[in-house]
N, C-alpha and C positions, 0 to 999 in steps of 0.2 A: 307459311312459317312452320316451320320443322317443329315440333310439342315433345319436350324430354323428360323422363320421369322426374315425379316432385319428392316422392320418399313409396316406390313399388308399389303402383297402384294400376288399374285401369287399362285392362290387358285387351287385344285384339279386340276392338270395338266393331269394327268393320264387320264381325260377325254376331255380334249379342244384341241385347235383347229389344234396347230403344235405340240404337243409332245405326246411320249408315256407313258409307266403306270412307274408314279415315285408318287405311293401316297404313299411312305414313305416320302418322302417329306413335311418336313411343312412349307409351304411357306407364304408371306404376302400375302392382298388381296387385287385388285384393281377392280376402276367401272366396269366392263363392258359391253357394249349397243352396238347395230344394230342399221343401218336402209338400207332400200332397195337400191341398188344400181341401180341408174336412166337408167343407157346404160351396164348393164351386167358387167361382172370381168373385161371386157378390159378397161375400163373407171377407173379403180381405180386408188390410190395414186401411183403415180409413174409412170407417161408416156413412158420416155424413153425406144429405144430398141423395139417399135411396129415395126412390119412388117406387109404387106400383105403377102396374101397365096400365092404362087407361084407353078408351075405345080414340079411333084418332077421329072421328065425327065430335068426338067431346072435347077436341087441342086443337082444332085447324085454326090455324093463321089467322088472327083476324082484322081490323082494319086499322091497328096502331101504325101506321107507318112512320111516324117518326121513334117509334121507341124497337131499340135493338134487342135480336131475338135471334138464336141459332136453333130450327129443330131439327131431331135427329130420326129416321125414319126406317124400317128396309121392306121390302118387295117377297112377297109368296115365294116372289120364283127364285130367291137367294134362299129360303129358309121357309119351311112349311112348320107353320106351328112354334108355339112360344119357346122364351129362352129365357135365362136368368144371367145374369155376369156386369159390366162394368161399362159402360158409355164413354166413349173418351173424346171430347172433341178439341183439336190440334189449332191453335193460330200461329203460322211463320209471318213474319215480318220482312222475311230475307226475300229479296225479287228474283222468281225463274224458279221457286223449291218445286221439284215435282213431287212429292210428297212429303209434308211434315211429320207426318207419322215415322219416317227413317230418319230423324236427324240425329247430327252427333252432337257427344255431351258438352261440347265445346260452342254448340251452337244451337242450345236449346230455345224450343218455341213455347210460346206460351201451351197450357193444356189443362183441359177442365174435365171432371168426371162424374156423372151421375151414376149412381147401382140402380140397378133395376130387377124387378121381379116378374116375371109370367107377363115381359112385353111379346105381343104377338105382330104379326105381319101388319102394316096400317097404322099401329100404333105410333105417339108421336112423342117424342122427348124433348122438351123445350129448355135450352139453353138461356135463362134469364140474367142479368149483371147481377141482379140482389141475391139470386142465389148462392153468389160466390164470396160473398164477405165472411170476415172473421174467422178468429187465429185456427178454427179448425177445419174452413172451409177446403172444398176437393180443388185446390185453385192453382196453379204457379205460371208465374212468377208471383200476381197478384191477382185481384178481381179485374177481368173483363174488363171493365169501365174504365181503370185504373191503369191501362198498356196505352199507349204512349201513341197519339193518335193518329189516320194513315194508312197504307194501304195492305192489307194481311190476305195470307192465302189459308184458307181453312180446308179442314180433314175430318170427318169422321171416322173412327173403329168400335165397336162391339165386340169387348174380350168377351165369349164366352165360354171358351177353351181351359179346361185346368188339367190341360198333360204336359203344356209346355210353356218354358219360361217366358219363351218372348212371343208378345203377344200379336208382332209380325207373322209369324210363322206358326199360329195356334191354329192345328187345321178344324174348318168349321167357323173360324171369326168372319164377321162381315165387316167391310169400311167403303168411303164414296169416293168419288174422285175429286179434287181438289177444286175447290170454289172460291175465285178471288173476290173480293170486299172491301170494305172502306169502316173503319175504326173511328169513333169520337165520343169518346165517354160513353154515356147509356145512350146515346141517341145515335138512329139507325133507321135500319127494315128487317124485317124476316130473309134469313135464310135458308134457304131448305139444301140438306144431306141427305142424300139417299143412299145407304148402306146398300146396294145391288151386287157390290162384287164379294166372293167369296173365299179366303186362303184354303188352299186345298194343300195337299200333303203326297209330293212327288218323291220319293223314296229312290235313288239311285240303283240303278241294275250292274249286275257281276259283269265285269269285264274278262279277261283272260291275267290281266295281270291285279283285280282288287275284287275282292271278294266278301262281301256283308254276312257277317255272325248275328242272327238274332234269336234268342231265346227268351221262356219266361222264365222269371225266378221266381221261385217258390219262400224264398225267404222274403225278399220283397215284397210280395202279393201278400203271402200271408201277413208280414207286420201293417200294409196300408189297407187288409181287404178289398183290394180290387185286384186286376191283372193287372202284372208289373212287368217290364221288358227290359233287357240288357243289351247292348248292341256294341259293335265294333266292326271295323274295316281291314282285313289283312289284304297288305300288297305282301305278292309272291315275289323270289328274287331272281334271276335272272336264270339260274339254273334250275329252277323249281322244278319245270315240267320237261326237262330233259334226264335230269339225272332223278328218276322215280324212286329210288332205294337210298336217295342222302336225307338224312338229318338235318334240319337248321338250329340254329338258336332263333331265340324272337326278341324283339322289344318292345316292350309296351307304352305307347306314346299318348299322354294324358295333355288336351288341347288346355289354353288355356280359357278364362271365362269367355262364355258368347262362342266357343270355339265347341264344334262337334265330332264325329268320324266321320260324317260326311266330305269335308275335307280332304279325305283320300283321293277321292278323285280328281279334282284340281290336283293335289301336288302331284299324279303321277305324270301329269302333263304340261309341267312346269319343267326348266331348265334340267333341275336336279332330280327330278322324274324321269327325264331323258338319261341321266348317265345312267342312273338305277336300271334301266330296262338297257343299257350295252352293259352290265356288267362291271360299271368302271365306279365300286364301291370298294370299300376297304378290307369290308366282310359281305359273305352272303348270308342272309338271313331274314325271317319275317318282320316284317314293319307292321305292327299291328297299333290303329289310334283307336282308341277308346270313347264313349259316349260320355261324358263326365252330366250330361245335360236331366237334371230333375226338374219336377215344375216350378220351384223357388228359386232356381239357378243352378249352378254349381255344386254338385255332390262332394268332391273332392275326394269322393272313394273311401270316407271317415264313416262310420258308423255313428250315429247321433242319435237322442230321441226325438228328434223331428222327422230325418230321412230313412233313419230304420238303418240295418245292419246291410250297408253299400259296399264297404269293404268285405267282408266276410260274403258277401253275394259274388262281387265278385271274381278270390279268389275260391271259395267253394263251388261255384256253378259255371260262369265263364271261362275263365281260364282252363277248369280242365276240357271245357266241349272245345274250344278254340286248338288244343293238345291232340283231340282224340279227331279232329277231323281234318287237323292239315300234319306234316311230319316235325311236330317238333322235338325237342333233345327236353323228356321233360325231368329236369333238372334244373336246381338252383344257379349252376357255371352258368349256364345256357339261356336263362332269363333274366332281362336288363328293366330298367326303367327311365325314360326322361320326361320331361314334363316344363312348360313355360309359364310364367304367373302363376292361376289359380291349379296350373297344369303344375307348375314347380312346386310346391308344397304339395301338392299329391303323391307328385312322387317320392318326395323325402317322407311320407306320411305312410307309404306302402311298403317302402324298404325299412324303417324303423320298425314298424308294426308287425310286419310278415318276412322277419329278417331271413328266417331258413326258406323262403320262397324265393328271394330274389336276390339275383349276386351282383349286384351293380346299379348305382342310380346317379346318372346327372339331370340335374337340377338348377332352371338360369331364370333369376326373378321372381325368388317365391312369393306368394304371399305372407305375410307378417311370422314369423313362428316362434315371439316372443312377444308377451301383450304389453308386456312395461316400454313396448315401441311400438304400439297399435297406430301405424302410420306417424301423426305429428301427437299422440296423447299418450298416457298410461293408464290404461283405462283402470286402474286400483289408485291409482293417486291423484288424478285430473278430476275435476267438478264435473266438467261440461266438455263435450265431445265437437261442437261447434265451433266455442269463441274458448279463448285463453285467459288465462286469467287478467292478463293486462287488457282485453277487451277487443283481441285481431281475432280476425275470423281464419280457423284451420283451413289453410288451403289442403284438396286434395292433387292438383295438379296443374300445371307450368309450363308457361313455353321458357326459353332461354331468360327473358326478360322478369317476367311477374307473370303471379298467379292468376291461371283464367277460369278454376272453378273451387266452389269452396263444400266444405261438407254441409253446411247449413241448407245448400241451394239442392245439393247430390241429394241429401233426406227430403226434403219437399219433393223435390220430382218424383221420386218414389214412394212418397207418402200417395201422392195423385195416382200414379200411374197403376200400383196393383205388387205384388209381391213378383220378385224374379231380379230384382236389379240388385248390384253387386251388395250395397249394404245391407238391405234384407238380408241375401242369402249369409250374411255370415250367424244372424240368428237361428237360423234354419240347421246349422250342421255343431255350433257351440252353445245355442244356449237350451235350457228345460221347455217344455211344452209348456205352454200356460193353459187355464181353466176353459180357454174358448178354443182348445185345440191346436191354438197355432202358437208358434216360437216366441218366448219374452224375448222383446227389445231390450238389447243393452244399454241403448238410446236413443233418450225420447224422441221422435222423429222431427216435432217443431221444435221444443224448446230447448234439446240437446243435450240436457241432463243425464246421466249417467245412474243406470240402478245398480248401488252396491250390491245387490242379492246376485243379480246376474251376472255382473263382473266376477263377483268370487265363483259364481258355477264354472263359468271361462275360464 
């Protein structure tokens, strides 16, 4: 069934953060924004459920066989030496998933999460039903016990990753391969996940026609104290390397959420990659997609006190290297903007902001850029971000028929999961830093309440 926006939300999932490829999906589009997380995954939104490492001679398995237990494990030879970050373990219901850890948001599986501190190789994380109750448990949909009884396929991951939003693609995470099981309240057996395999971090090579811009920023680095990197993909256009002494104009193409530069590649080898490389464009000029990708999400190239000065980076540091090392016309005529979803309101957000930069911007699906229509609320007049006041629950998106996800369900998953998914990231780039570092919520992640201080920051 074909999925149509419900009010611009839920942009190119097929490539973000928790789900897999549903880009037949046309979903709305919401902000999306990073910023570094101060003390690593274990630090993030949703404390409860931390443990320390514990030796695994002191957790092994032991002879309850009728009471249900999922522990979580990894191998020297994934990881030498301890880690810190977030334990996730995935239950799908759906028969044949090859991995629940990618689903989409349309077909979310259960997932439970423990934080962990200095777990080393051996060590054993046990997954118990009690430890999953109550309103502020790392739980969703509900506790363990409480998922609807029958046969589940299980996953584990170990986000320990805090450079990138999604925790598929943190390189350095470990997760296991999918282990099928049987569900009936607390009663069971042990299962054992063994985290062995590793995401590692394949970085695409220069072709003749798309070419990888990476630099450090120095504005960046210094606002987050680490090294900060900016990145982009220019495809060349079809006269690039014959006519050595022409000018182009460029465009700068801002993906939308879950959406990277990476993407260059696939499209030059797509239909409309094919006519680009005969020439048979409107204009000749650089295509250049930009990395919008921070570790909360979605930067959207705003300047924020969470993500630090994103915009100003990089029209101050990118754009001129991108100038000085391919031929472009550098001029305001001569530079464009487009951008989709959380990619469309960046660009309307770059040409407003840096109007003598840029001479042109289309923009299809922005994110919100009025809050008195923050999707289905106003976030200065609405109570509660969740339910309405008549007591429906905000849907965030729709097939044809009726709504198949609601905001109440989108903030638990992400309360669980770890900072990087669309609602986070809009505290990340609109709201103040709060006292533990990381970005006030506008709303409360369970109970949906709405904080006037931060609504009026926004």
């Amino acid at each position: 069934m074909r999925l149509r926006p419900f009010f611009g939300f839920l942009p190119a999932w097929h490539e973000g953060r928790h789900c897999g490829a549903i880009s037949a999906l046309i979903l709305a589009t919401v902000c999306l924004v990073g910023c570094v997380p101060l003390n690593g995954p274990a630090a993030r939104t949703g404390s409860t459920n931390r443990v320390a490492a514990t030796s695994g001679a002191a957790q092994k398995p032991g002879d309850e066989s009728d009471r249900l237990k999922f522990v979580v494990s990894f191998p020297d030879s994934a990881r030498r030496g301890p880690l810190t970050g977030r334990v996730l373990l995935f239950l799908s219901d759906r028969p044949g998933v090859a991995e629940p850890r990618r689903a989409s948001y349309f077909q979310l599986p259960g997932v439970y999460a423990i934080n962990v501190t200095n777990l080393y190789p051996g060590d054993l994380v046990t997954f118990l039903p009690e430890k999953f109750r109550g309103t502020s448990a790392l739980a969703f949909p509900d506790a363990i016990d409480r998922l609807p009884s029958g046969v589940y396929f299980a996953q584990a991951l170990i986000d320990q990753d805090d450079t990138r939003a999604n925790f598929n693609d943190g390189p350095g995470n470990l997760y296991s391969a999918t282990l099928r099981c049987e569900l009936s309240g607390s009663k069971g057996k042990t299962y054992e996940l063994n985290a062995n395999q590793v995401v590692r971090d394949h970085p695409p090579l220069d072709t003749d026609w798309v070419k990888v811009v990476e630099i450090r920023s120095r504005l960046l680095s210094d606002f987050h104290g680490r090294e900060v990197k900016l990145r982009a993909a220019v495809t060349v256009p079809s006269t690039y390397h014959e006519k050595v002494n022409e000018r182009y104009p460029a465009l700068y193409i801002i993906p939308g959420f879950g959406g990277r530069h990476t993407s260059a590649w696939d499209w030059i080898k797509s239909p409309r990659g094919a006519k680009w490389q005969k020439g048979e464009v409107p204009l000749q000029m650089l295509r250049v997609v930009l990395d919008p990708e921070v570790p909360l999400g979605h930067s959207v190239f705003a300047n924020s006190a969470n993500n630090g000065p994103v915009g100003d980076a990089l029209v101050r540091e990118l754009i001129p290297e991108i100038e000085r090392r391919f031929r472009c016309i550098p001029e305001a005529r001569a530079r464009f903007l487009a951008g989709h979803s959380s990619g469309g309101w960046s660009s309307l957000w770059l040409q407003i902001t840096y109007s003598d930069l840029f001479g042109g911007c289309w923009s299809t699906a922005p994110d919100p850029v009025d809050f008195r229509a923050f999707q289905t609320f106003n976030i200065y007049d609405d109570r509660n971000a969740h339910w309405t006041r008549d007591g429906f629950a905000r849907p965030v998106g729709r097939n044809r028929i009726e709504p198949k996800l609601t905001f109440a369900r989108l903030d638990l998953w992400e309360y669980v999961t770890g900072p990087g998914g669309q609602l986070d990231s809009f505290n990340a780039v609109f709201s103040p830093r709060g006292t533990d570092g990381q970005p006030r919520r506008l709303v409360n992640a369970l109970s949906g309440v709405i904080d006037r201080d931060v609504a009026e920051y926004w």
